[in-house]
N, C-alpha and C positions, 0 to 999 in steps of 0.2 A: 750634309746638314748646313744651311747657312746661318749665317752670324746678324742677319736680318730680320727682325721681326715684321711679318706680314700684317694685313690691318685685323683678320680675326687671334690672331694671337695676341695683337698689340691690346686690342678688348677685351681677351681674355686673362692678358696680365693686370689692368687697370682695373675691370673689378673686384682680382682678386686683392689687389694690394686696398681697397677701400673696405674688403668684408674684412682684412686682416687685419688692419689698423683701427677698425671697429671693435674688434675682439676686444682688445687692451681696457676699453672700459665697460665692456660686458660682462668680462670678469670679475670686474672689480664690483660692478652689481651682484653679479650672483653671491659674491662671498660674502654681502652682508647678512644671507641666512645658510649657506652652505659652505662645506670647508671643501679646501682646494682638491683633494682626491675625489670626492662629491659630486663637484663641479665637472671634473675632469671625466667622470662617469657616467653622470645624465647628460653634458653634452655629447659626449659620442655613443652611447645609446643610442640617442636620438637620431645623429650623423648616419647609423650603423641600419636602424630603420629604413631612414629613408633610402639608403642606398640598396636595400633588401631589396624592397617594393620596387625600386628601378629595376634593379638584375633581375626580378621575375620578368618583369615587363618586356625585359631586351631581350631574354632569356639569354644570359651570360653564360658564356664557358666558366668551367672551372679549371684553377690554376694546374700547372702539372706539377707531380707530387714532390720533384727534384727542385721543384723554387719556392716550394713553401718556408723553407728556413731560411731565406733569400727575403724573401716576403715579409716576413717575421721578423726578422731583423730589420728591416724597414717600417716595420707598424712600431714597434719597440722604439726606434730612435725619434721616428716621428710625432709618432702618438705619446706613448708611454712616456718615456721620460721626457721630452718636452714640455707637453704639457701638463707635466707633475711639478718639476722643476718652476715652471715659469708661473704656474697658480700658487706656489707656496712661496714664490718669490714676491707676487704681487701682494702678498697678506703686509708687506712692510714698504716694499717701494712702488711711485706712484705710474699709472698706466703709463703717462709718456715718457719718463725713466727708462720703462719698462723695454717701450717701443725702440729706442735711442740705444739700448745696450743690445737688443736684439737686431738691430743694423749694422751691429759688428761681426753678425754671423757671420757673410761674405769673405772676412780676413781669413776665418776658419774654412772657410773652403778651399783658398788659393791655400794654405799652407797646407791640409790634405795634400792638396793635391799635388806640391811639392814629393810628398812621401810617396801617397801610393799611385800616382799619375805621373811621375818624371818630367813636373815642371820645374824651370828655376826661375828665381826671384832674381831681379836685379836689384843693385844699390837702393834707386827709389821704391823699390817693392820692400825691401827691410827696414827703410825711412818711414815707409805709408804703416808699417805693423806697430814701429815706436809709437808714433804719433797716434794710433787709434786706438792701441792700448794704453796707453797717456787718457785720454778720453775717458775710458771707461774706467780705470781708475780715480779720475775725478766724478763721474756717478757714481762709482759705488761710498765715495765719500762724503757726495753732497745729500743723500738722500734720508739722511737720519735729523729731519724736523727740519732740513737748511742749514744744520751746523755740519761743520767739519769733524765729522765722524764715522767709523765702520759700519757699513750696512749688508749685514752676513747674506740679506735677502737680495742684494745685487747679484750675488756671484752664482746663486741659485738660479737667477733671470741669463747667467753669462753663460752656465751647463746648457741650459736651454739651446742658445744660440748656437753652441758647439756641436748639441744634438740633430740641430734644424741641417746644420752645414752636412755633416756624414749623412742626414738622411739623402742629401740631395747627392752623393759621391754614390749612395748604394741606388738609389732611386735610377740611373742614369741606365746599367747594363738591360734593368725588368723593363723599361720604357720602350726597349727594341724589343720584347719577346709581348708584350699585354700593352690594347689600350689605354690611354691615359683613365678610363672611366672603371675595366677590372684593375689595373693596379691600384687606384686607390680605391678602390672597395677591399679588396685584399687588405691593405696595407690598415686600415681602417679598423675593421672586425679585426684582424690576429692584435693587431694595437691594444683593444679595446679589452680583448681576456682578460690580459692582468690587470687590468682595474675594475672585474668585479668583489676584487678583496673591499673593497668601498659599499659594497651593496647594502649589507643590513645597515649601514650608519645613513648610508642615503633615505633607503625609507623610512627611518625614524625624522631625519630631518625635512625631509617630504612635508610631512604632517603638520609643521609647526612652520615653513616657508614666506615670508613674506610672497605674494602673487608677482609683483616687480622682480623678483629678484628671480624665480620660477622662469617669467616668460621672456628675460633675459639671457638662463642658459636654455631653451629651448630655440631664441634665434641661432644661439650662437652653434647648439647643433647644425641648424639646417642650412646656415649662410655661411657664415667662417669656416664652417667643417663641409659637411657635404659636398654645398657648392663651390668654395672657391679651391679645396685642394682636388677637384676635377679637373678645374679650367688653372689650375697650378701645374697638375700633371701634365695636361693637354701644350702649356709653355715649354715644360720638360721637356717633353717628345720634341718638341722643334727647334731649340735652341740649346746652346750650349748652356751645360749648367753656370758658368763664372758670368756670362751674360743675363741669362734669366735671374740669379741672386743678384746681379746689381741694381737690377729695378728696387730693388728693399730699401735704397737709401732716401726716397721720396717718403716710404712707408710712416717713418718717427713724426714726419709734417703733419700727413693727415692726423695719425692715434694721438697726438696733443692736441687738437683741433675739436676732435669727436668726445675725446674724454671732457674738456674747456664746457662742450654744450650739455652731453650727458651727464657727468658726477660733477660738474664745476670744480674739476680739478686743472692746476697746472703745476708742470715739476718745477724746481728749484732753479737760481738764476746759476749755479756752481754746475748742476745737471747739464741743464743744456747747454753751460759753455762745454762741457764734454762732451757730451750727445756732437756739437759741431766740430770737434777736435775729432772724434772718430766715425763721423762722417767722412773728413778731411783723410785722413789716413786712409779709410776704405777705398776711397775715390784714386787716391795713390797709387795701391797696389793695384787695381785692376783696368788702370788707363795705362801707368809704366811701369808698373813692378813683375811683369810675369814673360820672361824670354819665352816666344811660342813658337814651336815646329812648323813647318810646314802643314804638316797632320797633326790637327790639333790632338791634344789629348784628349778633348770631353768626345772624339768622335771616336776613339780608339778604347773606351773607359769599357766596355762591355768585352768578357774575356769566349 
């Protein structure tokens, strides 16, 4: 595997990181008529369609029966709690917050992978964790009005990022056995199950929906869902995962950018001094904080 991104990979990280930093104030649209499980529900519905309609079309194998709990636990950390976590997060802090603390996912991946990959951190990899956990505890402080105060819904956005990180440590072994296109259809649909405990609340609020707010999580099924964790999986397959998560640190730029034009939102000036504090930190661990073998671990991560 190399450590190089080629030019269609290099395109297919870049739009995913612009459908996903789009998300952030997509969300934040939908939930002014739907509540976060809702949202999390008709989006991937919708995700889960389209990707039907594909895999008739490719006419897709089906997974073997031995990786569906493999599978499952990867729609679960990805889908499921992600974006449970991160939409009920967003009901109190603002999309680029949002973005900013989910850029700290990465620190959560090199420390995985310390545990169950047998990396080690050096000095500046335990530096770069202070430091970006420093950050995001000045978000989750700065986000309650711009005062200096707890904001229970940061930490909610933090599970998230925690959840994103394991998805990509479990995502890594299914990458070598399924296309990037059946594993996230897989990963997708088993995702998607448990959030039809949301359903009868969805159709009742269906009916009374603002239309902006409707064809908001409709894109966000078919662009931020569908499409970019295709062309997400498709980076997986080729690159290491500590390499493909660091592309995320550009991500917080663009999702305060799109949200600024979209909901004329922008976070806190305390936020983003932390947003860049755990930038900084992330950037630490994963340029000098991680001693690497010879044989990397992300090439060794499938058993």
């Amino acid at each position: 595997m190399s450590d190089r991104p080629d030019t269609r990979t290099l395109i297919a990280v870049s739009v995913t990181l612009v459908l996903w930093a789009s998300a952030f104030a997509g969300i934040k649209e939908g939930l002014v008529s739907y509540g976060p499980g809702e949202v999390a529900l008709l989006r991937f519905a919708i995700a889960s369609l389209v990707l039907v309609a594909y895999a008739i079309f490719k006419r897709m194998r089906l997974p073997l029966l031995r990786d569906i709990p493999h599978l499952a636990l990867a729609g679960s950390l990805g889908i499921t709690v992600y974006h449970l976590a991160l939409n009920f997060g967003e009901q109190t802090v603002t999309a680029g917050a949002a973005s900013l603390l989910i850029a700290s996912g990465p620190i959560f991946t090199v420390l995985m992978a310390t545990v169950f990959l047998d990396e080690r951190l050096t000095g500046w990899g335990w530096t770069g964790i202070v430091v970006a956990f420093s950050g995001v505890a000045l978000i989750t402080l700065g986000e309650a009005e711009g005062h200096l105060a707890f904001e229970p819904g940061a930490l909610l956005i933090l599970l998230s990022a925690i959840a994103t990180a394991a998805y990509f440590i479990v995502s890594k072994p299914l990458l070598r056995r399924y296309r990037p296109l059946e594993f996230t259809s897989y990963a997708i649909w088993l995702g998607t199950i448990p959030l039809l405990v949301f359903a009868p609340s969805l159709l009742q609020q269906a009916t009374v929906a603002q239309p902006s707010a409707t064809w908001a999580i409709i894109y966000l099924g078919v662009f931020p869902a569908a499409i970019a964790y295709v062309l997400w999986s498709h980076a997986l397959s080729r690159l290491p995962a500590s390499i493909v998560s660091s592309f995320l640190y550009v991500s917080p730029v663009l999702a305060i950018g799109i949200a600024w034009v979209w909901i004329a939102e922008v976070p806190t000036l305390l936020s983003l001094g932390g947003g860049a504090l755990a930038i900084i930190g992330v950037t630490l661990v994963n340029t000098l904080g991680v001693r690497r073998s010879r044989t990397s671990v992300w090439s060794t991560a499938a058993g």
